[in-house]
C-alpha positions as CSV (number, residue, x, y, z in Angstrom):
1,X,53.1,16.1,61.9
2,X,56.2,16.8,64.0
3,X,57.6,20.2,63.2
4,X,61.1,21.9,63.7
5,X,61.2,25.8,64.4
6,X,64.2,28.5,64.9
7,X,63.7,31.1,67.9
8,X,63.9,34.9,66.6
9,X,66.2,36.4,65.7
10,X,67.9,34.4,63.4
11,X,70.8,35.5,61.3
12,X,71.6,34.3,58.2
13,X,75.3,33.8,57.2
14,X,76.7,33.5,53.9
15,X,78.0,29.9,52.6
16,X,80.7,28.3,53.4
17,X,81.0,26.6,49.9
18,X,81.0,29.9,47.6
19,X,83.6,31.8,49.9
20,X,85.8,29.1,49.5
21,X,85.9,29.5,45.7
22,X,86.4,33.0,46.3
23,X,89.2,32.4,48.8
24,X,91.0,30.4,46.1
25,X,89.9,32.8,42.9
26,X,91.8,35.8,45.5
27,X,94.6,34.0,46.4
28,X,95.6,33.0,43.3
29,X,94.7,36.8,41.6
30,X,96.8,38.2,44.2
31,X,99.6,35.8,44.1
32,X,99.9,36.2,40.5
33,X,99.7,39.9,40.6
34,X,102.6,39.9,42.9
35,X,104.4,37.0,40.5
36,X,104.0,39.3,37.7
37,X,105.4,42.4,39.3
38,X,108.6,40.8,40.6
39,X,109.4,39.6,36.6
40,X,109.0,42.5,35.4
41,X,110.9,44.9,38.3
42,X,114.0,41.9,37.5
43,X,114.0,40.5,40.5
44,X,112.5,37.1,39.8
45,X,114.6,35.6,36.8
46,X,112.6,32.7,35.5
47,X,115.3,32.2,32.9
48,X,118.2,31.4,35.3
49,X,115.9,31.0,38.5
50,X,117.8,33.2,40.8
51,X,116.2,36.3,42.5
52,X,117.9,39.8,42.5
53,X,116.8,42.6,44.3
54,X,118.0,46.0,41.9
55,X,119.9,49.2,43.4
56,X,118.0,51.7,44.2
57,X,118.7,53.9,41.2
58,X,117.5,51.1,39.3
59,X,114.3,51.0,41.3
60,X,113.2,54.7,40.2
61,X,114.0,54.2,36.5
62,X,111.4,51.0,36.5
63,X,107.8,52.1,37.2
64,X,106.5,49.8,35.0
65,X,106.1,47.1,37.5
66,X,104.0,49.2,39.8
67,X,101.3,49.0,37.1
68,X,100.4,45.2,39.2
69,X,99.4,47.1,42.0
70,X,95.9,47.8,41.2
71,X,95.7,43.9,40.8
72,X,97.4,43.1,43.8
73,X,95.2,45.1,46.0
74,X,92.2,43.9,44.3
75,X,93.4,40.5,45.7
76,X,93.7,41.4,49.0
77,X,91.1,43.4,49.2
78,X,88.8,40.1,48.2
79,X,90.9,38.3,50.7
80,X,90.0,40.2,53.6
81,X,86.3,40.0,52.7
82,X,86.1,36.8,51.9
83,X,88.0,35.9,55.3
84,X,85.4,38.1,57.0
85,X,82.4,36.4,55.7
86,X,83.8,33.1,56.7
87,X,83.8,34.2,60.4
88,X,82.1,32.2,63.5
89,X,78.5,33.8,62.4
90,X,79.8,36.5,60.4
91,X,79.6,39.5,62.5
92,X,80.5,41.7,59.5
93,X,78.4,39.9,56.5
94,X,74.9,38.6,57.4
95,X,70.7,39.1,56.9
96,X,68.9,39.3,60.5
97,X,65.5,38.6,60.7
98,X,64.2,39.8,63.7
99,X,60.1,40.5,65.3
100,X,60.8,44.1,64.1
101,X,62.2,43.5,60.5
102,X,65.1,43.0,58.5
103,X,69.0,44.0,59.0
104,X,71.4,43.7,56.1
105,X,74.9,44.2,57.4
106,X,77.8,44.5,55.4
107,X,81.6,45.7,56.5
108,X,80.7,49.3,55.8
109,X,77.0,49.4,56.2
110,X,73.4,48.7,57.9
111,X,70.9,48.5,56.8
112,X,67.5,48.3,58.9
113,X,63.7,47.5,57.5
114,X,60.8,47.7,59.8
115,X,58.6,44.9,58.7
116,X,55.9,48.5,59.0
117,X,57.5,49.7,56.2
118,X,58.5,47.4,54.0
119,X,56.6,46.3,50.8
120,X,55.6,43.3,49.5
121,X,58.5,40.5,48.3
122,X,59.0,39.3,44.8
123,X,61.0,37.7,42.9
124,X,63.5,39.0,40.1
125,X,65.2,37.3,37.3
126,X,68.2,39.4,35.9
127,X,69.7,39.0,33.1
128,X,73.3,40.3,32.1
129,X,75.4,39.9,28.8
130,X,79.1,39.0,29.6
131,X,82.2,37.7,27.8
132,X,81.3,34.3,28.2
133,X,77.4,34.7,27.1
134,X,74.6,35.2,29.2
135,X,74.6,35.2,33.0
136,X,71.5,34.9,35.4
137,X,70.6,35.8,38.8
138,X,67.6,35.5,41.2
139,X,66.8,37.8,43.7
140,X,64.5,38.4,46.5
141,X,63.7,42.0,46.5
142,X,60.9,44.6,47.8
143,X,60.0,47.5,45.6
144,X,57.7,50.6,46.1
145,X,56.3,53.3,43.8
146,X,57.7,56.2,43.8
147,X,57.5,59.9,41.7
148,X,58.8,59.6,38.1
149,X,61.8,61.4,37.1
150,X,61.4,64.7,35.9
151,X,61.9,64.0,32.0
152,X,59.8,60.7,32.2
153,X,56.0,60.5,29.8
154,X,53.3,62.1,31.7
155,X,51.4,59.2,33.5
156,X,54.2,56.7,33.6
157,X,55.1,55.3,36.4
158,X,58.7,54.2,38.7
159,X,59.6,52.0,41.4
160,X,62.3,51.9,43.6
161,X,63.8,48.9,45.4
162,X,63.7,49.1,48.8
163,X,65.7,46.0,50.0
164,X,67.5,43.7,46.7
165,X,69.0,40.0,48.4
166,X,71.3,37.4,46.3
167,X,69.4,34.9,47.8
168,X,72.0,32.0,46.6
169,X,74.2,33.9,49.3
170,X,72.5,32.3,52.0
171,X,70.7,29.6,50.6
172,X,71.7,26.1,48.7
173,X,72.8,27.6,45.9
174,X,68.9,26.6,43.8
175,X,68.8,30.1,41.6
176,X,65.3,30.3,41.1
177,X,64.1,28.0,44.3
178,X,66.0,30.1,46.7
179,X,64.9,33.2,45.2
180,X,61.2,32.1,46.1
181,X,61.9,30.6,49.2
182,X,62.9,33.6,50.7
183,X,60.2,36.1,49.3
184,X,57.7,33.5,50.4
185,X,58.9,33.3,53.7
186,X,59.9,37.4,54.1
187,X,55.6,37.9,53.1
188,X,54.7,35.4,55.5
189,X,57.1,37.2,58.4
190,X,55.6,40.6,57.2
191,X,52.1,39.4,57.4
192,X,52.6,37.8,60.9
193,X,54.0,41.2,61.8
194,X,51.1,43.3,60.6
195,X,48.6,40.5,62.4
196,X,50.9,41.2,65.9
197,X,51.7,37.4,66.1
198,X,55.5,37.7,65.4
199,X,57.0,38.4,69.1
200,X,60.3,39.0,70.2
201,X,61.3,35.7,71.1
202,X,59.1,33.4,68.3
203,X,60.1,30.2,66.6
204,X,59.3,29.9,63.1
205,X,59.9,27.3,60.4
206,X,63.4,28.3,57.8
207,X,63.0,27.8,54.5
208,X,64.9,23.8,54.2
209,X,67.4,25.7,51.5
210,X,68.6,28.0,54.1
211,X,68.7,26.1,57.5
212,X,72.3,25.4,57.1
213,X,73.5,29.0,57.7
214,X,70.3,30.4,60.2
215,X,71.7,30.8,63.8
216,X,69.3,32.1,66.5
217,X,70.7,34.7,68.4
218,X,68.6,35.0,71.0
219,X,69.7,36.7,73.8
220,X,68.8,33.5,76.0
221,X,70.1,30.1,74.7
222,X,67.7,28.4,73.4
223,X,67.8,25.4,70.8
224,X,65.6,24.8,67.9
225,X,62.2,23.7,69.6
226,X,60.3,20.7,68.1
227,X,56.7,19.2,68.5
228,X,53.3,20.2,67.7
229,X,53.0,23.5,69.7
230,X,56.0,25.1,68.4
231,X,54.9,28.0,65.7
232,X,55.6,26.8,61.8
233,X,55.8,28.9,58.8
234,X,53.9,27.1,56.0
235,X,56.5,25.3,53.7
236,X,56.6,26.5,50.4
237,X,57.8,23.6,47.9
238,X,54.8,24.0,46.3
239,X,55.0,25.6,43.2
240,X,51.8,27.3,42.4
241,X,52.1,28.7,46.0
242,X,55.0,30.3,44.8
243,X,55.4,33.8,43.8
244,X,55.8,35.4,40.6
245,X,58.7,36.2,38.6
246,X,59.8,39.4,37.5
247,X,62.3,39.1,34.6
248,X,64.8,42.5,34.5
249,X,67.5,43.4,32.4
């Protein structure tokens, strides 16, 4: 059977789609924010539809208005991010995965894994209460044990999450199928690794969910390869392949 590959590294950007709806859910927070701070300094009359800019003296007697400005930057602030994810291949936002492990970049931090070092993958099903009932998320995330806190029952035991992905950031937007894709295909990478058969420069099979946003970056152009002698990752649509889920609250 004819098989498609990806050369190494490969980045993975966010969606298009989802920043989008955040580009619009900003603009309008932000553009409301500032709406609501012109009524109420006076100088947007909705009642006669003129605008008036006050005197300064009536500037420093009206603070009240500047109560918007948490909003407001809130807005922008999702702006620019959003804006930055939405980048030609995302410079700022995006999950590398390279021979050597994973990188997890975001505008104010790195984060590097060595596939060495990092534990197995699983799956995790969180569950949160809000306003509008009961929200839940999927994640691809590697945990390890580690020494209980001080005050904790004598023989218990804790883990700590090494790496924690929103897999729906990168993938089709499938909750629980993207969730597995990726921790299927992260053990697979990590097993390869450990047997010395994941080289610098090696073409592997994506997970179908996330093939729209993995770019190679190779440092030599090079397209996706096909045929029989290109190296495949094992699909993993099947569902009893698929790994566990951890349910967390």
């Amino acid at each position: 059977m004819e098989q498609t590959g990806v050369r190494l590294p490969i980045r993975l950007v966010p969606r298009k789609g989802s920043q989008v709806f955040m580009l619009v859910f900003f603009g309008f927070f932000f553009g409301f924010s500032i709406f609501w701070m012109a009524g109420a300094a006076g100088i947007l009359d909705l009642n006669e539809g003129t605008i008036n800019f006050p005197t300064s003296g009536d500037w420093i007697g009206n603070l009240f208005p500047l109560f918007g400005l948490p909003f407001a930057a809130v807005g922008i602030c999702g702006l620019a991010v959003t804006l930055l994810k939405m980048r030609p291949n995302s410079p700022n936002f995006h999950l590398e995965v390279s021979s050597q492990g994973l990188l997890i970049k975001s505008l104010f931090k790195r984060q590097q894994h060595d596939w060495s070092t990092l534990p197995v993958f699983e799956t995790i099903k969180v569950e949160r209460r809000t306003k509008n009932g009961k929200s839940i998320s999927y994640y691809t995330v590697a945990t390890e044990r580690a020494a209980p806190p001080a005050d904790a029952p004598r023989g218990s035991t804790h883990q700590r999450e090494v790496v924690r992905i929103l897999a729906d950031e990168y993938g089709a937007k499938n909750g629980k199928g993207d969730a597995d894709d990726l921790t299927t295909w992260f053990n697979q990478l990590r097993v390869m690794a450990a047997d010395r058969r994941l080289d610098a420069n090696e073409v592997v099979e994506v997970p179908e969910g996330f093939r729209a946003t993995a770019i190679s970056v190779a440092a030599a152009p090079a397209m996706p390869l096909t045929g029989r002698s290109a190296p495949v990752i094992e699909q993993t649509d099947k569902r009893n392949e698929r790994p566990p889920t951890v349910v967390r609250r």
